[in-house]
C-alpha positions in Angstrom: -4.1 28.0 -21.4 -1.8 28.0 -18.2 1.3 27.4 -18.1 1.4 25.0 -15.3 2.7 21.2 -16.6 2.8 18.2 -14.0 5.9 17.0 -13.5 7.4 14.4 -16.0 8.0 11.0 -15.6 11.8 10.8 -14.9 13.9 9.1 -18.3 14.0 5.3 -17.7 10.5 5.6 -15.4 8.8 1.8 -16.0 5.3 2.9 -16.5 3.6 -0.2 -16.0 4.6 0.1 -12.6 3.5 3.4 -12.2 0.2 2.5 -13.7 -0.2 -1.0 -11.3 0.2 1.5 -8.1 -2.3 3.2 -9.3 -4.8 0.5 -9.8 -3.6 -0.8 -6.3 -4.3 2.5 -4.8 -8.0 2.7 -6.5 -8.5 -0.9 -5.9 -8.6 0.0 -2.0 -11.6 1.6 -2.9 -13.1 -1.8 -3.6 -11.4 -3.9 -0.9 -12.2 -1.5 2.2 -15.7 -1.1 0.8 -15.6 -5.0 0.5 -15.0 -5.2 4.5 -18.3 -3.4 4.9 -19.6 -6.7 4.5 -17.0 -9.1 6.1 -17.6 -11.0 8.8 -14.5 -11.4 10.1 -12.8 -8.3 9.7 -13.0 -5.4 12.5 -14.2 -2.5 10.0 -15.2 0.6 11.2 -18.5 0.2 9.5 -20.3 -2.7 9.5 -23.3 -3.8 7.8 -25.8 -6.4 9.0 -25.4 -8.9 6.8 -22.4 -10.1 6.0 -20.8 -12.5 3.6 -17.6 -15.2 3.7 -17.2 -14.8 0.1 -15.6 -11.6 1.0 -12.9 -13.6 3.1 -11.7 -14.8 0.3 -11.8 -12.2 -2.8 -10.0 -10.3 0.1 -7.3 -12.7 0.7 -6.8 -13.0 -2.9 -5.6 -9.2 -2.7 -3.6 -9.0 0.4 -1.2 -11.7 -0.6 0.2 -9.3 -2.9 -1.0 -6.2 -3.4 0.5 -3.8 -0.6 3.9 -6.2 -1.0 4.0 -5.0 -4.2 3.3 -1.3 -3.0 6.6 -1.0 -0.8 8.4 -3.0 -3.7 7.5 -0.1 -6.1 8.8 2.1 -3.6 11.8 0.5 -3.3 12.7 1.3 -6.7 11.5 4.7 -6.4 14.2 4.9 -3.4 17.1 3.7 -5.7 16.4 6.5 -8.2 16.1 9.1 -5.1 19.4 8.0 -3.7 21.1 8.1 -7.1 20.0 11.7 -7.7 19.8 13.6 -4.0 22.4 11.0 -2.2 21.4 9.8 1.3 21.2 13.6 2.6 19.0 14.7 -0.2 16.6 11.5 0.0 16.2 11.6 3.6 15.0 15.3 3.3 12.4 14.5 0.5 11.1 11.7 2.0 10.3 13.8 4.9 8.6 16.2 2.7 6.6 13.9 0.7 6.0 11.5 3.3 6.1 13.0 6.4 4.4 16.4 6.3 0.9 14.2 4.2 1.3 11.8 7.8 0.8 14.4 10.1 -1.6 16.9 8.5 -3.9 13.9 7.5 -3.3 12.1 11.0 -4.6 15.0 12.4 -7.2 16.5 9.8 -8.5 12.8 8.2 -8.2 10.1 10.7 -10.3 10.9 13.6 -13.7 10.9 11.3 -13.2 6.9 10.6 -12.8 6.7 14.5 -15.7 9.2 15.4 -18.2 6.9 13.0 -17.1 4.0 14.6 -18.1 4.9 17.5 -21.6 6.2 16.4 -22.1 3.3 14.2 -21.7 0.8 17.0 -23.8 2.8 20.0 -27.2 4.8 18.6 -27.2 6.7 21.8 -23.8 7.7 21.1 -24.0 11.8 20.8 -20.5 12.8 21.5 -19.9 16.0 18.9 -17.0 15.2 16.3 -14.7 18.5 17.6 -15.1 17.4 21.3 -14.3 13.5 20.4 -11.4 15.4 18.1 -9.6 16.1 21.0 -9.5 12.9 22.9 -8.2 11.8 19.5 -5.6 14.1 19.5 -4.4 12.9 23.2 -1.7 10.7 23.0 1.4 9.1 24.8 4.6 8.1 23.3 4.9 3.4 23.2 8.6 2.9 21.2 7.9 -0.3 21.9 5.1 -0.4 19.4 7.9 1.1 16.7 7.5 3.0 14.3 4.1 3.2 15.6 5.7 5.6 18.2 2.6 7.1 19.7 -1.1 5.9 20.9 -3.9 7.3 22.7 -7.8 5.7 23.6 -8.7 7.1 20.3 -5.6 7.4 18.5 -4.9 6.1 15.6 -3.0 6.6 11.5 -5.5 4.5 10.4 -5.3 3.7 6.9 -1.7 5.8 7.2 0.2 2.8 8.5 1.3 2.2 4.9 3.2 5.5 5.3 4.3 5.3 8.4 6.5 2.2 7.7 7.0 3.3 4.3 8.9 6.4 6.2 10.5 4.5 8.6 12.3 1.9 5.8 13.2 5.1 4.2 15.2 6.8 7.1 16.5 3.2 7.5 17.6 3.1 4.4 19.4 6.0 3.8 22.5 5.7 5.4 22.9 2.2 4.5 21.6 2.2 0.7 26.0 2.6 -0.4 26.7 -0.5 1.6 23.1 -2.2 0.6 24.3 -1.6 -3.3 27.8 -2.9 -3.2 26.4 -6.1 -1.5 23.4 -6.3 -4.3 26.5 -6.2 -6.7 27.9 -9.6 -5.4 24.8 -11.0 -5.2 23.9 -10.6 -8.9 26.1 -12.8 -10.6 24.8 -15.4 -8.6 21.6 -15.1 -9.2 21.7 -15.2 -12.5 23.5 -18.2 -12.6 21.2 -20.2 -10.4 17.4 -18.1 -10.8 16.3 -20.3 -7.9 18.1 -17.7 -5.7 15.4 -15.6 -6.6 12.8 -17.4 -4.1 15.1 -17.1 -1.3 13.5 -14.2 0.4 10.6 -16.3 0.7 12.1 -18.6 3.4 13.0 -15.3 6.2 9.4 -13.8 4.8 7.5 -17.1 5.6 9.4 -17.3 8.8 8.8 -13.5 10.1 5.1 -14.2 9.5 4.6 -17.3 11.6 6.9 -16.5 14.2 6.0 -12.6 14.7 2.4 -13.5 13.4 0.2 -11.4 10.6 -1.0 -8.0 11.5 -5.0 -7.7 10.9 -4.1 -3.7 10.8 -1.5 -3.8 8.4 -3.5 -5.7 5.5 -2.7 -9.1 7.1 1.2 -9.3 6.6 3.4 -8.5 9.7 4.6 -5.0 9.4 8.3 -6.2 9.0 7.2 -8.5 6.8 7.1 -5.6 4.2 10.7 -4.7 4.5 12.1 -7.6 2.5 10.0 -6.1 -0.3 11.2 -2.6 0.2 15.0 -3.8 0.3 14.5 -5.7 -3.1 13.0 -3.1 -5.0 15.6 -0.4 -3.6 18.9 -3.2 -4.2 17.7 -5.6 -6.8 14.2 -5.4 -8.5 15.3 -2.3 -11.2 18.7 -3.7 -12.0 18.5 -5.2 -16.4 20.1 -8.5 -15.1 18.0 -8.8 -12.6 14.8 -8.1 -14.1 16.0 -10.4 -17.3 15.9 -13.5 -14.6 12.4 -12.3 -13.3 11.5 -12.2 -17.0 12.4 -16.1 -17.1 11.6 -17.0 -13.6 7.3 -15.3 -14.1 5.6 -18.5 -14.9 7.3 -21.0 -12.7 7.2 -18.3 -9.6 3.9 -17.8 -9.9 2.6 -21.7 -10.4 4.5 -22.0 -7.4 3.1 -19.1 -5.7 -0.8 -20.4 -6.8 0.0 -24.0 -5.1 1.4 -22.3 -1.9 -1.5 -19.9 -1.3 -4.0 -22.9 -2.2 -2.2 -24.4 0.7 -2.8 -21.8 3.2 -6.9 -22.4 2.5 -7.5 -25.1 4.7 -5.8 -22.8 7.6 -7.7 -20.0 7.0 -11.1 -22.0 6.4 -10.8 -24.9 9.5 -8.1 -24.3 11.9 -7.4 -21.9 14.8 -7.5 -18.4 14.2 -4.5 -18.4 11.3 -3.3 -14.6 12.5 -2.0 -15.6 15.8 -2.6 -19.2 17.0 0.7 -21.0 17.7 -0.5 -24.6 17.0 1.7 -25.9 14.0 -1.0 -25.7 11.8 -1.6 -21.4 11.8 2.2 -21.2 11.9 2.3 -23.1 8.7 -0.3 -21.8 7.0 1.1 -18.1 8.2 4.7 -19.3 6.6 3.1 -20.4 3.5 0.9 -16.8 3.4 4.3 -15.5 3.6 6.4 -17.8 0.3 3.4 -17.3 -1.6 3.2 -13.4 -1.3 7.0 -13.5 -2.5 6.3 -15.7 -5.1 3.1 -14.0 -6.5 5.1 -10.5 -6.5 8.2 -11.6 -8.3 6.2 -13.7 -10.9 4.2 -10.0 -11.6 6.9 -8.2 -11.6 8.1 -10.9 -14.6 5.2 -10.8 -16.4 4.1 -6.9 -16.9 8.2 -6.5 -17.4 8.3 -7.3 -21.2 11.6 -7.1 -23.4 11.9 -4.3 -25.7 8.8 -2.3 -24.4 10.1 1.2 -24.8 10.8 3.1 -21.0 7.1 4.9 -20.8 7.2 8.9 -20.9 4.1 10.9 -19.2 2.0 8.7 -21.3 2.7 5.4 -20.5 2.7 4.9 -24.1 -1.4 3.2 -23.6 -2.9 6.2 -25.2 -5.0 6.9 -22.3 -4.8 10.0 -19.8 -6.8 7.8 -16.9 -3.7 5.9 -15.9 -1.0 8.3 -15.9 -3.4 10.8 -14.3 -3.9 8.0 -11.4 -0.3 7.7 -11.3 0.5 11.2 -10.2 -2.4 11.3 -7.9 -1.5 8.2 -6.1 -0.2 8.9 -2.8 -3.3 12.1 -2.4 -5.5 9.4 -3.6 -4.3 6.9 -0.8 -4.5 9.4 2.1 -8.2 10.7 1.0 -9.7 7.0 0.0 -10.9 5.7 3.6 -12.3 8.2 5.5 -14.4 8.7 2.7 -15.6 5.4 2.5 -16.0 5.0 6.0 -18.4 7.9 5.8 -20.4 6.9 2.5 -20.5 3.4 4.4 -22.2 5.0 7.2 -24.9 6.6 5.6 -25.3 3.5 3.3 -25.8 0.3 5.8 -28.8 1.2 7.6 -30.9 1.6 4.7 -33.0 -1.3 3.3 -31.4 -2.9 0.2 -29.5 -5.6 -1.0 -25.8 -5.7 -0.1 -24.9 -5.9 -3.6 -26.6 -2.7 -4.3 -25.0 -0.7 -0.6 -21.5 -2.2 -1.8 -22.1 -0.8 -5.3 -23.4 2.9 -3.8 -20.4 2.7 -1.2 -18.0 2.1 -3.9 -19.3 4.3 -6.7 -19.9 7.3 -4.6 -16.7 7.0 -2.8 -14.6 7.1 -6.0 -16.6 10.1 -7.2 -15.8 11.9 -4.1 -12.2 11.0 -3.5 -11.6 12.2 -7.2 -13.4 15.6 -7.2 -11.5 15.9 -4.0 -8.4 15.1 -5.7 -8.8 17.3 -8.8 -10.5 20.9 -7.1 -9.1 20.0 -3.4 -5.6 19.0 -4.1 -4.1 19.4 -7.4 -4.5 22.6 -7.9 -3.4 24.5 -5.7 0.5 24.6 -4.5 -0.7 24.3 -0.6 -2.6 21.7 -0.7 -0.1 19.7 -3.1 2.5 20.4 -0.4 0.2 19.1 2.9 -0.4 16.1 0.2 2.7 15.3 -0.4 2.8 16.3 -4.2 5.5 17.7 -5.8 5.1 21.6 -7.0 3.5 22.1 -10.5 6.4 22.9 -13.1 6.4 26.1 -14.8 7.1 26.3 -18.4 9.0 29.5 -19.3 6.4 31.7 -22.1 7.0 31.2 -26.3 7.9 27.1 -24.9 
């Protein structure tokens, strides 16, 4: 047997987050298959038929789930800053998040781009290394921060989570000391009056009317994300903290189910909801907004539950599916589009129901990405690196 060990969890690691990123990241499997078939959304792929019932499963995903992404890694940042301080963090995240950005911008994303292009003009017959290059030629636009570059072709894709993921993290860093002291004062507060909790639903709900939701960035505004980041790196982790979210979980999340019904008939009826600036889409965009807040802190609550023991490698389930997902999360995340871009591409034209092509895209997409994963990445100390994986621990001999 080798000697080669993953990693541990780190001591006081809350599994059931690690384990809910996971689902997230394999649940993107389903949703960007899902868009295959949406008639609203501008997918790479699209098949003839589409359905509105996609519309809304999908919107019953966005409210919360990529929120709840950059809130995870929030926490992850406290932990990082605690042990590396803002030097050390600022390094790793370059590492772990930066080099998997580049190689994949440059290796992964042009093949969504290419099959869009086929997909949408038969006569196209442009070869994928010659339309690899145009790709690849770009121009700096800071006013597009942290989206810093763009081309005709250009594009991180799918990597946009990363991208601002990065950027909150070199933000961070040499604020996080003064970010902690004022998360200090705040606490006592807050526990005296939960209410406070909901607070950063009011400059969330007002970001996203007033900037307007991104279609590219899973329908939130990208600065929209920040508050999340902020509270998982300054608040979500601390015992008192998580004690009021404990309390607060039902209440939040009634309140966050009325507010998201309330954003249907916007999203149903009225002007196009993403950027229209009649008072009805910048209402139903502020309520998008109170309701993602709400639905992420009442989550948070609920999988949080007193006494649970901190989870180890295991997660304590009994099941090596879920911890194994854990670890592969971010590799999983890079890999999971252009593969079902590709599948999608071979799967719409053919003659069959759409519930059968959304089953094939999905299916063989998660087959892929996984072998992919386990004989492409894992194993091997490069390709860990380029994925943004930490190296393989070694355990001495006779241990």
């Amino acid at each position: 047997m080798s000697a080669d060990t993953e990693r541990p969890a780190a001591p006081g690691r809350r599994g059931e987050l690690d384990v809910l990123r996971a689902l997230v990241v394999v649940g993107l499997v389903f949703f960007h298959a899902a868009l295959v078939f949406s008639p609203d959304d501008d997918f790479y792929v699209k098949n003839a038929q589409t359905t509105d019932a996609v519309t809304v499963l999908a919107g019953l995903g966005v409210v919360w789930a990529m929120p709840m992404l950059f809130l995870v890694a929030g926490i992850g940042a406290r932990h990082s800053i605690r042990r590396r301080g803002p030097g050390g963090f600022t390094r790793e995240r370059l590492l772990r998040l930066g080099v998997p950005l580049v190689f994949a911008t440059v290796v992964l994303c042009p093949l969504p781009q290419w099959l869009r292009l086929r997909a949408a003009d038969p006569g196209y017959d442009e070869s994928y290394g010659r339309f690899w290059t145009r790709f690849l030629t770009v121009r700096p636009d800071l006013a597009d921060f942290p989206f810093v570059l763009e081309g005709d072709h250009f594009e991180t894709g799918h990597l946009w989570f990363v991208v601002l993921l990065l950027a909150f993290c070199l933000l961070l860093a040499p604020v996080a000391a003064r970010l902690a002291t004022a998360a200090e004062r705040v606490i006592p507060a807050l526990r005296r009056r939960p209410a406070l909790l909901l607070v950063p639903a009011l400059p969330l709900a007002a970001v996203n009317a007033l900037l307007g939701m991104e279609e590219d960035y899973a329908g939130w505004n990208r600065w929209a994300y920040l508050p999340f980041f902020v509270h998982g790196f300054a608040l979500a982790d601390d015992e008192r903290v998580r004690e009021v979210s404990r309390r607060a979980a039902v209440p939040v999340g009634v309140l966050g189910l009325v507010l998201f019904a309330g954003t249907a008939p916007g999203f149903v009826a009225g002007d196009d909801p993403f950027t229209a600036w009649s008072p009805f889409a910048l209402v139903t965009r502020a309520l998008f907004g109170a309701a993602g807040w709400c639905w992420v802190i009442a989550l948070l609550g609920l999988l949080d539950r007193p006494g649970r023991p901190r989870a180890r490698p295991g997660f304590g389930a009994g099941s090596a599916v879920l911890p194994y997902l854990a670890l592969a999360a971010l590799p999983l995340y890079v890999l999971h589009q252009p593969v079902v871009v590709a599948f999608a591409y071979g799967v719409v034209g053919r003659s069959a129901p759409m519930a059968v092509k959304y089953a094939v895209i999905v299916a063989a997409s998660l087959a892929v990405i996984l072998v992919l994963y386990e004989y492409g990445v894992r194993r091997s100390a490069v390709t860990r690196f380029l994925f943004g994986m930490r190296p393989v621990r070694r355990t001495p001999p006779g241990r």
